[in-house]
N, C-alpha and C positions, 0 to 999 in steps of 0.2 A: 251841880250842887243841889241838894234835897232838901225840900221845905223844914223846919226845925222839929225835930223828933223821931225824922226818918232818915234810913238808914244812905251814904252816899252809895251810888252807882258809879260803875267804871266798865269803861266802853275804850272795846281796843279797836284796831280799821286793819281792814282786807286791802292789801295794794292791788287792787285788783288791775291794773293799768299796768304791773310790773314791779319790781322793789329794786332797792338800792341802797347803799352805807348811808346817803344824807334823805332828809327828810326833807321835800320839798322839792328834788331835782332831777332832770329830764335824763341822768348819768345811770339808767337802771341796771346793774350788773345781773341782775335776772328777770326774764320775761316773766309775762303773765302767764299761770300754769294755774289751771284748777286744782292738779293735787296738791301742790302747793300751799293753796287759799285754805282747803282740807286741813290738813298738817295746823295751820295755824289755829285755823276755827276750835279745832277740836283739845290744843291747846289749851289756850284763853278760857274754852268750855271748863275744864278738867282743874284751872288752877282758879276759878272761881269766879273771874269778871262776866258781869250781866250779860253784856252786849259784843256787837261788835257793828262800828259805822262801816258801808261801804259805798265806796264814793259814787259819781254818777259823772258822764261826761260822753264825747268822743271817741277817746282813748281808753276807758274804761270796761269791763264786762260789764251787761246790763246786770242792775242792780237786782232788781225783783227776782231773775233769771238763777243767779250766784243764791242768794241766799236762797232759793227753794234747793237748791244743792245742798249749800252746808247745812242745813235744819236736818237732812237725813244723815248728817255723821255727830249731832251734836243731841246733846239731850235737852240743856238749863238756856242755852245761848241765846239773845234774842238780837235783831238783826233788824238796822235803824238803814232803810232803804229811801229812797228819794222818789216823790213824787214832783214831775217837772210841769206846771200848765202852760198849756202851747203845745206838748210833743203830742200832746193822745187828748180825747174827750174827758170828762170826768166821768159818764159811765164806765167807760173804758178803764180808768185808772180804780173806781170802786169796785167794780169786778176785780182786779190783781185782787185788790187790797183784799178784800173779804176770801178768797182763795187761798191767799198767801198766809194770813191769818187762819184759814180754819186748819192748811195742812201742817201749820207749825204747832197748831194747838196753843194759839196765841201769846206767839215769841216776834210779833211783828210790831215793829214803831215806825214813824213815818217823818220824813223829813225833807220839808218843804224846798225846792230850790225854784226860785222864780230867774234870777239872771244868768249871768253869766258869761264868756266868752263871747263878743261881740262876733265874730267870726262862726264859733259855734251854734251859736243863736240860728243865724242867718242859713247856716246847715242844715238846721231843723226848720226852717220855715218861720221864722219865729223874729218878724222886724217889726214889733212895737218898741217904743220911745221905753225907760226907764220909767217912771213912773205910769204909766199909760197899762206897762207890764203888769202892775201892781192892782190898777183898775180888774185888768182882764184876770187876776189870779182870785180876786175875791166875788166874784160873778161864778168861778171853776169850784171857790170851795164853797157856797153855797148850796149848789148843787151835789157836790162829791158828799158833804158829810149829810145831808138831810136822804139821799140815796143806801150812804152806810146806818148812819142813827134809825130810818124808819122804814127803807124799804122805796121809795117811792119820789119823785122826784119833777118840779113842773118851774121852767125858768123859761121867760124872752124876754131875754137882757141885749145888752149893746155887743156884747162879745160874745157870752153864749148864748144858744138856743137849745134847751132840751126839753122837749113837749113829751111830759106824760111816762118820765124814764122811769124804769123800774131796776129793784136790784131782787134778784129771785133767791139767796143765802146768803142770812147775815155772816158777819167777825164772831169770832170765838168771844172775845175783849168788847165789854159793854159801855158806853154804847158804842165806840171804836177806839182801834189801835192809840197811841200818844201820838200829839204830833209836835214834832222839833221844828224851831227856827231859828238863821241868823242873822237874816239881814236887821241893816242899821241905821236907815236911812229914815227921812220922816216916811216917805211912801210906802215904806214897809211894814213900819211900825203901826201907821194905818191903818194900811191893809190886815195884821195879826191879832190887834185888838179882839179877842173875844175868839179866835180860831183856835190858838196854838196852845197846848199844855207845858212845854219847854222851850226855853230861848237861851241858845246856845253862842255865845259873844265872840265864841275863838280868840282872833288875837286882836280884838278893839281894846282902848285902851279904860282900864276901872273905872277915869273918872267921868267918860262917856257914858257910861253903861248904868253910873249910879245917876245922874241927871234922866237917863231917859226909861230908866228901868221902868218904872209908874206910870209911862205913856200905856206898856204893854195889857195893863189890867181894864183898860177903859174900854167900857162894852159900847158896840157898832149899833146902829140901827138895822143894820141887815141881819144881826144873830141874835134879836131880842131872844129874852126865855133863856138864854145858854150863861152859864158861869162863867166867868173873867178871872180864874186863876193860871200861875206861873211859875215853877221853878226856874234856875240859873243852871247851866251849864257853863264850861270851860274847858279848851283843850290843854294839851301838854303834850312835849316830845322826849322819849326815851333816847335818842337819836341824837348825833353833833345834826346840825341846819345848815345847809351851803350855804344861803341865802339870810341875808339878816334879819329877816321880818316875809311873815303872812300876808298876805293879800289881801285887803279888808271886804269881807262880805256887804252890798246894800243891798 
């Protein structure tokens, strides 16, 4: 949903993990196929939606990877990718980001995922506590966006350490990409204060969302100087849902 005067956006998603008749289910009657993703992307391109989400996981094609693909069949598309802290440094992840941004000519947004699959997690190396997770992801974007916003970068924190990083070419998108979120939790909500430009609810329930929505504006002492605004986002499925209900994001 788009702050009042602006136009809405609509954002379709890449199965990049595989597709099938129900939306949410492990029953994929077709594998994952880049031409495939192609075909779609170029789609969605062609009948006018902004974006397109592509998920992030295991099972999934890497995100960053897929969308430097479809930007070269697409022209308007712009491609809402996941950055995960814990899998890669945050130089690491602002290098993609400002690459990926300059070869799409700035059709890149970014969206945060901090948990996820306990199992997964532990795959990636990744056995901090739930909230602990949320410590560690705001220590990463500190560093990640003061690397994209100015070039330059100096942390010794509890979780990170990055002495003296530099980033050598900014983002197309000033002073970077958008960045999306959905976790719901207090630790998240926390941790987003004063980061994230969209906050994406998926399938929490309204009256959750209108109680905690105004947490999301409240600036951190770690991001003095930076603005505290917000749009809403929400998904929806074109698709019957095997399953009765989303998974709720924290």
């Amino acid at each position: 949903m788009a702050p009042s005067g602006q136009a809405l956006d609509f954002l379709w998603f890449i199965p990049s993990s595989g597709d099938g008749a129900y939306l949410g289910s492990d029953d994929l009657g077709r594998p994952a196929d880049p031409g495939y993703f192609r075909e779609i992307a170029k789609a969605v391109d062609r009948l006018g939606y902004s974006g397109v989400l592509i998920p992030t996981g295991a099972a999934c094609e890497e995100s960053f990877i897929l969308a430097a693909d479809l930007a070269a069949h697409t022209e308007k598309l712009k491609f809402l990718v996941a950055v995960r802290p814990g899998v890669a440094s945050p130089s690491y992840y602002a290098r993609l980001t400002s690459t990926l941004d300059r070869v799409t000519n700035g059709r890149l947004l970014l969206n945060i995922v901090v948990g996820g699959n306990a199992q997964e997690l532990a795959g990636d190396g990744i056995f901090l506590a739930h909230d602990e997770r949320y410590l560690h992801a705001g220590e990463f974007f500190e560093v990640f966006n003061k690397l994209i916003e100015t070039g330059s970068a100096h942390l010794d924190g509890k979780y990170i350490k990055a002495h003296h990083a530099e980033l050598g070419l900014p983002p197309v998108q000033d002073p970077r990409p958008p960045i999306y979120f959905g976790g719901s939790s207090d630790a998240a909500i926390d941790f987003s204060a004063g980061i994230i430009d969209n906050i994406s609810p998926g399938a929490s329930p309204r009256s959750r969302w209108k109680k905690r929505l105004p947490r999301f504006a409240r600036p951190q002492p770690r991001m003095a100087g930076r603005s505290a605004s917000a749009s809403a986002s929400t998904s929806s499925s074109e698709r019957p849902m095997k399953r009765p209900g989303m998974q709720q994001i924290d």
